[in-house]
C-alpha positions as CSV (number, residue, x, y, z in Angstrom):
1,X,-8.5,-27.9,-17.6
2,X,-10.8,-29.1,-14.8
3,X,-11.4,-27.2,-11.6
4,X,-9.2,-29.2,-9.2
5,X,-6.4,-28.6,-11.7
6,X,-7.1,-24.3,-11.9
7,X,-7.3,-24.2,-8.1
8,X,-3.7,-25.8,-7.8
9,X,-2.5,-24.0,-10.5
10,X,-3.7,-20.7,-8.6
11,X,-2.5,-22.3,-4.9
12,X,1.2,-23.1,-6.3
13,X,1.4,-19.6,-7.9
14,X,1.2,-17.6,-4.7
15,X,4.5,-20.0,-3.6
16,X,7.1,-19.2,-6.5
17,X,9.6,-16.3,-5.4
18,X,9.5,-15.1,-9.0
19,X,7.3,-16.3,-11.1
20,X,7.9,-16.5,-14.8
21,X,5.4,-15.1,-17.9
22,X,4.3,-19.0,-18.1
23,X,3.7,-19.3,-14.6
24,X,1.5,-16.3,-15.0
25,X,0.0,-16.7,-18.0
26,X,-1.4,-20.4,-16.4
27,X,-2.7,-18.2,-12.8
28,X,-4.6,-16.6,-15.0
29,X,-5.8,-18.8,-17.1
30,X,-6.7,-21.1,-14.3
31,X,-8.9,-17.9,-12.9
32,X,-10.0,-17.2,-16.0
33,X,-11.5,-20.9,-15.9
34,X,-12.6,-20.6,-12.9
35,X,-14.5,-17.5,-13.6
36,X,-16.3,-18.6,-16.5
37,X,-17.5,-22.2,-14.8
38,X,-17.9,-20.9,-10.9
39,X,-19.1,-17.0,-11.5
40,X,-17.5,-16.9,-8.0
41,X,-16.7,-13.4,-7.5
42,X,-14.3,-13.6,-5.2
43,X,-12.4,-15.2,-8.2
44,X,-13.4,-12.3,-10.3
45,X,-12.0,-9.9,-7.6
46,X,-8.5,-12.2,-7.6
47,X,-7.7,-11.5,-11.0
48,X,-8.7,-8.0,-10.9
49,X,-6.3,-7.3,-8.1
50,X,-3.5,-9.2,-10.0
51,X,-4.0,-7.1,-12.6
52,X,-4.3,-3.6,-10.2
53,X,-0.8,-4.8,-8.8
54,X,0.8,-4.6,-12.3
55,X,-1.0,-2.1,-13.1
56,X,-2.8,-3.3,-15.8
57,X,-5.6,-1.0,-14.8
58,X,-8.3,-1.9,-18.0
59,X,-8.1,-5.2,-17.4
60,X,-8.6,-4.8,-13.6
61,X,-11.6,-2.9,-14.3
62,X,-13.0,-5.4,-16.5
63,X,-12.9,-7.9,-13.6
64,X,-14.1,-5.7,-10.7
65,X,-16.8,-5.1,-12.8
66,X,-17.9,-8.6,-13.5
67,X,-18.1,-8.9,-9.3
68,X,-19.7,-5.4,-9.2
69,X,-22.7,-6.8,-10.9
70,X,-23.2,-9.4,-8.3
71,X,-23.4,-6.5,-5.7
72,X,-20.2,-8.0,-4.2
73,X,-19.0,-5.4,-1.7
74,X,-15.1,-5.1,-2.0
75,X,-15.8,-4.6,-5.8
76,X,-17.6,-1.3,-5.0
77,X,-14.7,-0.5,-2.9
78,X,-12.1,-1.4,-6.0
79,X,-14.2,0.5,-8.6
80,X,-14.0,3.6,-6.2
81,X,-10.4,3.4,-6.4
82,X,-10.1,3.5,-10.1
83,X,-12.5,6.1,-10.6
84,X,-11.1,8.2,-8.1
85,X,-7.3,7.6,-9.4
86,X,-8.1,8.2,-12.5
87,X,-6.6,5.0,-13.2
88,X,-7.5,4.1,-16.5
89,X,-7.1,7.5,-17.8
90,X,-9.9,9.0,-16.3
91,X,-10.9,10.5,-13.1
92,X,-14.7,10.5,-12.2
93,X,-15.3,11.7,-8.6
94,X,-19.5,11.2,-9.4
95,X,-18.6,7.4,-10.1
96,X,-16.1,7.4,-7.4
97,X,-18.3,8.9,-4.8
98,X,-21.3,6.7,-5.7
99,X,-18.9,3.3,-5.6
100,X,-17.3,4.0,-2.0
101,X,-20.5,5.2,-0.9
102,X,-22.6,2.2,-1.4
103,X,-19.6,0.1,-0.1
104,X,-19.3,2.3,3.3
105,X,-23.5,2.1,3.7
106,X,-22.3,-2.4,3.2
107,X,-20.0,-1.3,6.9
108,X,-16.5,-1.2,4.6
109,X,-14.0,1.1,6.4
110,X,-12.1,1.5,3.3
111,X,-14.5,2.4,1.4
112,X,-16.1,4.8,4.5
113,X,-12.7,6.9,5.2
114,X,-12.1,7.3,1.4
115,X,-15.5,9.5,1.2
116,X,-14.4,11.3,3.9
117,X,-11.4,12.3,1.9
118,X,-14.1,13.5,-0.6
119,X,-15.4,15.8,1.8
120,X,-12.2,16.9,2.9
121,X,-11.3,17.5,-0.8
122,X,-14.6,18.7,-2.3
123,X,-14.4,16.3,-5.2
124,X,-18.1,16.1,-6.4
125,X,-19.6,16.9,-2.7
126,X,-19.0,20.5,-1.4
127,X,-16.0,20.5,0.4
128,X,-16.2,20.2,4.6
129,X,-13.4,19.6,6.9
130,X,-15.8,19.1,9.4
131,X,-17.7,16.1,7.9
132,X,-14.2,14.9,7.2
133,X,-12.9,14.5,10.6
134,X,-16.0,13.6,12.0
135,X,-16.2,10.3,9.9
136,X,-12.3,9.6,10.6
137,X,-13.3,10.1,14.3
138,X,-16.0,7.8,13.8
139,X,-13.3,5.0,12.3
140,X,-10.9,5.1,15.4
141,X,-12.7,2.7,17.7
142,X,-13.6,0.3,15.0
143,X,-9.5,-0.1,13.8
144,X,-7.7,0.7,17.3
145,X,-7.6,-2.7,18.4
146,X,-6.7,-4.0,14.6
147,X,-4.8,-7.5,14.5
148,X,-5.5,-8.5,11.1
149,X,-2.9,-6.8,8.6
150,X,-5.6,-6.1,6.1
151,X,-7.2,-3.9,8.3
152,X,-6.6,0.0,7.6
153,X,-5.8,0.8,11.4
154,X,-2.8,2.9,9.3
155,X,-4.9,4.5,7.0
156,X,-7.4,5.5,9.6
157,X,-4.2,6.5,12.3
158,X,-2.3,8.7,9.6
159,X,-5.3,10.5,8.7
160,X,-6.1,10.8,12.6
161,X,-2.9,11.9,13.5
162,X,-3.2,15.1,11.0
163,X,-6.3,16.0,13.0
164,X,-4.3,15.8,16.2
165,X,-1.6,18.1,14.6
166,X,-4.3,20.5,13.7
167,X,-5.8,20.1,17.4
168,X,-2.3,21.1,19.0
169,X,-2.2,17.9,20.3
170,X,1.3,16.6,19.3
171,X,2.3,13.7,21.4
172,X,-1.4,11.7,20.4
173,X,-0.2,12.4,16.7
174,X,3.2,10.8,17.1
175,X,2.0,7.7,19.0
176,X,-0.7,7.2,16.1
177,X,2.1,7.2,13.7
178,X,4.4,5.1,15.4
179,X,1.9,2.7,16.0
180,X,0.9,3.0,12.0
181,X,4.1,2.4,11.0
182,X,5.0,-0.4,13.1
183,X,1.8,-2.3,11.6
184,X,2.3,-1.0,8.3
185,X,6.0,-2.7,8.2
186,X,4.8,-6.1,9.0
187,X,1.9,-5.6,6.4
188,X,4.5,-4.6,4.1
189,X,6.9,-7.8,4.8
190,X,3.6,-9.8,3.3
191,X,2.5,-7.7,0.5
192,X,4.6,-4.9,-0.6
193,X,2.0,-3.4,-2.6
194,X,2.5,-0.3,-4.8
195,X,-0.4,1.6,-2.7
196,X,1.4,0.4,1.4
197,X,5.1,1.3,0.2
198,X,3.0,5.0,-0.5
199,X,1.7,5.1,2.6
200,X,4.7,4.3,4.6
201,X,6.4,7.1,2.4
202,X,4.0,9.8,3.3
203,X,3.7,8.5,6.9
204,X,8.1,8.7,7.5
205,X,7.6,12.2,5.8
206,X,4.6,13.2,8.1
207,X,6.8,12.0,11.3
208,X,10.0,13.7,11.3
209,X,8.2,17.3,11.0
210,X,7.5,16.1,14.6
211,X,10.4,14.5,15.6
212,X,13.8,14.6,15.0
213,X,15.7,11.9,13.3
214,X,18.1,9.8,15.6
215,X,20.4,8.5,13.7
216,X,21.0,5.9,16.7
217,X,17.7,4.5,16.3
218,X,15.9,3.9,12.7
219,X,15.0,0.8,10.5
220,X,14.9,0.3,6.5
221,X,11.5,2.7,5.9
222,X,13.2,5.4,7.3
223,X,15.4,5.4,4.6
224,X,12.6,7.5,3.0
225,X,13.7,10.6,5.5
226,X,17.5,9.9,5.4
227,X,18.4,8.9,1.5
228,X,16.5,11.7,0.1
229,X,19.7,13.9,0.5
230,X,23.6,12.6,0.1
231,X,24.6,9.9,2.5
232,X,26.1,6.7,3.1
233,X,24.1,4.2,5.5
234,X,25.7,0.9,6.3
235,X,22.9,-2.0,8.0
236,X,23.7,-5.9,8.4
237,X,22.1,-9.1,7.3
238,X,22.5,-12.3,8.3
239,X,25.8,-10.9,9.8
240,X,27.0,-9.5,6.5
241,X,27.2,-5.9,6.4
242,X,25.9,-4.0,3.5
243,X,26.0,-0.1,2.4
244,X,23.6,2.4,0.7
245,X,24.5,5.2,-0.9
246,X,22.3,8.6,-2.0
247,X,24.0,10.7,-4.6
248,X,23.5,14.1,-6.4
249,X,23.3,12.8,-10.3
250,X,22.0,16.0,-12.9
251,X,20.2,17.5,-9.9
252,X,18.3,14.0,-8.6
253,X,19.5,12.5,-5.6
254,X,20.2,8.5,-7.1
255,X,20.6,5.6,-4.7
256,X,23.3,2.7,-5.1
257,X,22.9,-0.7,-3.4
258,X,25.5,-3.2,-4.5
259,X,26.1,-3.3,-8.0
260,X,22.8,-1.7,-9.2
261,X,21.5,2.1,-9.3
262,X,17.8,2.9,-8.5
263,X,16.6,6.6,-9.8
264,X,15.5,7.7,-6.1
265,X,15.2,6.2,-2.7
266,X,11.2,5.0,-3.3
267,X,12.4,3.1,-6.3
268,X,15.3,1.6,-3.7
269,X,12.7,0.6,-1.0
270,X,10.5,-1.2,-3.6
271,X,12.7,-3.0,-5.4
272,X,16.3,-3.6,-3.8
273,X,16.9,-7.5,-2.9
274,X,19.4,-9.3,-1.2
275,X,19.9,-13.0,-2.5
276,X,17.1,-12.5,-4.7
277,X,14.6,-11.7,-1.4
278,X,13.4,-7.9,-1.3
279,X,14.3,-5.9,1.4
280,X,10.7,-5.4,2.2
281,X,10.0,-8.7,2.8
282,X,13.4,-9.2,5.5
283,X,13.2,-6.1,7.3
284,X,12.5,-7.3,10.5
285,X,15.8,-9.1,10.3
286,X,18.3,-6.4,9.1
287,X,19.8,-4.4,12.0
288,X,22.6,-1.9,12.9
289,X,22.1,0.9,10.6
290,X,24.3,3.6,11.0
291,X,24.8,6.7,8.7
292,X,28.7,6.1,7.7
């Protein structure tokens, strides 16, 4: 393998709808290559988040830290993540704290509202709500005028609009998660990561203990209110109608799409298709829901 050959073989990879194990196993191969000849570690970082996606958290670890030792900031970032998660078995808040922290003094606002959670938890710094908001605070201006769907304006809004709850100031709270969730869909549409499909879970939940749920007016991710309880929701495609159904099974509440059965309504959201494309990735074109 020469480089012009890994880079295509990493370039056609991101086009295939579903790749196979041998279409994998030659992404990262070609990486791997690349790795070893280039010590780029933005290629180093590439593999590591492939690996973070399917979880194979060791190997991911492996990889951030090969970039971590060229000081390269968003591997400081990823390393906090593990660390924090636990997500090779172990939680370390010391390592955790000391990753995010060097990233945030490098100007990362990932890295920067993530020890403010720190504070706001007490895990390895003593534990202060008021350090806490007062860093979220500090993100608002640098996220508010986000265009760039990599940029954490929703991570930053949902934590912001818990501090407007607590303030007594409702209405600010239910625009900042409005506007989060309308950003976090189309983020969501290109990369239906594990960690987004969590936060547009926790953000639905968040949102209707402020407002109430029209059942005139909602979309695919608020799916995570509706189907957590029995019902039947019908919504349209390409001018075919489809149906949802939630349904008490031994005391869980079990979602049927079609001819397949997910074990709750998360498990639907990430990984129900039509034609072999995922929901996710179509939302903006389904339409007329309506619970039956």
């Amino acid at each position: 393998m020469d480089k012009v050959t890994a880079r295509n073989y990493v370039q056609r990879f991101y086009d295939i709808p579903n790749p196979s194990e041998d279409d994998e196993f030659m992404f990262t191969e070609a990486l791997g290559f690349l790795i070893e000849t280039e010590k780029d570690p933005r290629a180093m970082m590439e593999l590591g988040g492939h690996y973070y996606e399917l979880r194979k958290f060791d190997l991911a670890l492996k990889y951030y830290n090969m970039a971590a030792e060229l000081d390269y900031k968003d591997a400081w970032e990823c390393l906090g993540y593990i660390w924090y998660y636990g997500r090779t078995g172990t939680k370390d808040y010391k390592k955790a704290f000391e990753c995010f922290s060097k990233c945030m003094q490098m100007g990362d606002v990932v890295a920067t509202y993530k020890v403010a959670d720190m504070y706001k938890n007490g895990y390895y710094v003593e534990k202060s709500e008021e350090k806490y908001e007062e860093i979220i605070e500090s993100l608002y201006p640098r996220v508010k005028n986000a265009r760039n769907l990599g940029e954490s304006l929703p991570e930053v809004f949902t934590r912001l609009a818990k501090i407007r709850v607590k303030q007594g100031k409702k209405m600010e709270a239910i625009d900042l998660y409005l506007k989060a969730k309308d950003f976090l869909a189309q983020r969501i549409s290109y990369n239906a990561f594990f960690g987004n499909l969590n936060i547009m879970n926790w953000l639905i939940c968040d949102l209707y203990e402020l407002i109430q749920f029209d059942e005139d007016d909602f979309d695919l991710f608020d799916l995570y209110y509706l189907l957590k309880k029995p019902c039947e929701v019908n919504f349209s495609y390409m001018r075919k109608k489809y149906t949802v159904c939630a349904q008490m099974e031994e005391g869980a509440c079990v979602i049927k799409f079609g001819d397949k059965w997910y074990r709750d309504v998360s498990d639907f959201i990430a990984k129900a298709e039509i034609r072999n494309v995922p929901l996710t990735k179509i939302n903006g074109e389904l339409y007329g829901f309506e619970v039956v």
